[in-house]
N, C-alpha and C positions, 0 to 999 in steps of 0.2 A: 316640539316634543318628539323623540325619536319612536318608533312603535319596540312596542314591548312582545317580545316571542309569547304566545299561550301557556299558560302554566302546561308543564306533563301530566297527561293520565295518571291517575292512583296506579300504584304497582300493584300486579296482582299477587294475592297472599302465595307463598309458595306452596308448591303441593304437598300436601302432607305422605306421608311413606308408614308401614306397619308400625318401625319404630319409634315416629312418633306418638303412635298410641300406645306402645307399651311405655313409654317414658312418661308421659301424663299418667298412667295406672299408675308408676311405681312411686310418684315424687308424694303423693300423700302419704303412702307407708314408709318411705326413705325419704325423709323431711331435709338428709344430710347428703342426699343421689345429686350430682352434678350430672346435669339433663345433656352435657355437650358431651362430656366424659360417655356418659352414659350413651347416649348416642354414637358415639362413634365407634364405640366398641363393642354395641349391640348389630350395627352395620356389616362392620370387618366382620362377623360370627357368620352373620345369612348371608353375606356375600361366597364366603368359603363353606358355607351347605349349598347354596346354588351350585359353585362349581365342582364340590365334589360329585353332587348328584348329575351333574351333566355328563361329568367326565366318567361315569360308571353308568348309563347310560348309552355313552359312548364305547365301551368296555362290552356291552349287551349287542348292540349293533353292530360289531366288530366280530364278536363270538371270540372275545378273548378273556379268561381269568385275568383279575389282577396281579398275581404273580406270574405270569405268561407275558400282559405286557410293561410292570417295571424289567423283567429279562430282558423283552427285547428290548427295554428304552435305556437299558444302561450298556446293551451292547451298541445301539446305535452312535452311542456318549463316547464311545469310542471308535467312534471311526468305522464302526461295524463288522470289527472283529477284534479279538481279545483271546486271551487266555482264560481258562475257565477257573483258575485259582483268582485271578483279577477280579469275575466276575464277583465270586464266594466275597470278596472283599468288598466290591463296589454295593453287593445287596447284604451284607452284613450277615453273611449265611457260611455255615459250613459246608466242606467241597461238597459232601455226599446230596446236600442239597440241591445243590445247583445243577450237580449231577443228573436228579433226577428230573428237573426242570427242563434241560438240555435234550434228555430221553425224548422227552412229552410235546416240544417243542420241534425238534428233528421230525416227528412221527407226522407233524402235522405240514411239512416241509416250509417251517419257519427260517431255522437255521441248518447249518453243515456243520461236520466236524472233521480237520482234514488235519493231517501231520505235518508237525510245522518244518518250514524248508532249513530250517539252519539247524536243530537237534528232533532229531527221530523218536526221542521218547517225549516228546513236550504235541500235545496237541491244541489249535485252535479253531475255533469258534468264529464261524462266518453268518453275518444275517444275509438269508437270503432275498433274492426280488421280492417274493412273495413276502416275508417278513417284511422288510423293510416299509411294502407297499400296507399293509396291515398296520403297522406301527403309525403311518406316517397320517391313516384314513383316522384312527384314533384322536391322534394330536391333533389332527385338523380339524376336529368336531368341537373339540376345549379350546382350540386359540383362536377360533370364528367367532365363541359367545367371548371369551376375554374378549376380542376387540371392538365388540357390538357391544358390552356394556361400556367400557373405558372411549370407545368410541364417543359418549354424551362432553368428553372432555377436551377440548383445544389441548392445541402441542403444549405450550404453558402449560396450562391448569395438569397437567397429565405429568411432566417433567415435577411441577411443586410436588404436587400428592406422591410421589416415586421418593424425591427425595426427605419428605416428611418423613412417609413407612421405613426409609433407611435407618433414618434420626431414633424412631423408635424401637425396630429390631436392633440397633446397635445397643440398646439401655435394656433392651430382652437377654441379650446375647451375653453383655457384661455383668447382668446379676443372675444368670441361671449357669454361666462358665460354655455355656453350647455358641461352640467357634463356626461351628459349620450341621448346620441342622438337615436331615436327610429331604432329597428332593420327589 
């Protein structure tokens, strides 16, 4: 008789998370609630309140308004200088706005604004050190927890779930007509 390996330990139950208690609340009132539906799309919610409140947070720590730093993060989008009509475009504002963002931002010696070397009436928009350094202390405070939570997931596991959320913002994207949704 050859020996037989030990049966494995019982698994341990997996850990339960907020949203499994709000899914067990809800399946006695919504007898027709798909508890995985539900779950997954109660997740995605508090996932994107975690990160927005980190990242505005991080916005607090920085001492920077939210309109202060999508400016500088759509001028860094470009290579860290633009045209200020580019801008107006990229942050879906008119010039005088940007305009004045540009004011408020120069004062605080985020950016420059210097006259562009090939026509003399077009001017551009430079992030400066200090911008750039500011922008970049921001981002770094929101892509530390991004990878501290996604962290819990192997390359695999991390690769499927990317390509899953593709699968589904594609069926978002196709029945709302939004080609490219602002970042």
């Amino acid at each position: 008789m050859e020996p037989t390996e030990p049966p494995a330990p019982p698994a341990e139950p997996p850990r339960r998370d907020w949203t499994d208690d709000h899914v067990a609340r809800w399946q006695p009132v919504l007898p027709g609630l798909d508890p995985v539906v539900e779950g997954a799309v109660t997740r995605m919610k508090k996932l994107s309140v975690h990160l927005r409140r980190v990242r505005e947070q991080s916005l607090v720590d920085f001492d920077l308004e939210r309109h202060e730093f999508d400016t500088l993060h759509k001028l860094a989008g470009r290579g860290g200088r633009a045209a200020p009509s580019d801008l107006a475009q990229d942050l879906d504002l008119a010039p005088a706005s940007v305009t004045g963002r540009l004011d408020a931002l120069e004062k605080r010696g985020f950016v420059r604004r210097t006259q562009s070397t090939t026509d003399r009436r077009r001017v551009v928009v430079e992030l400066t050190d200090s911008g750039r350094e500011t922008w970049l202390g921001a981002m770094d405070v929101l892509g530390h927890e991004e990878e501290r939570l996604l962290g819990v997931l192997d390359a695999n596991e991390l690769t499927r779930l990317n390509d899953m959320l593709r699968r589904i913002m594609l069926e978002a994207e196709d029945s709302t007509g939004h080609q490219h949704w602002p970042s």
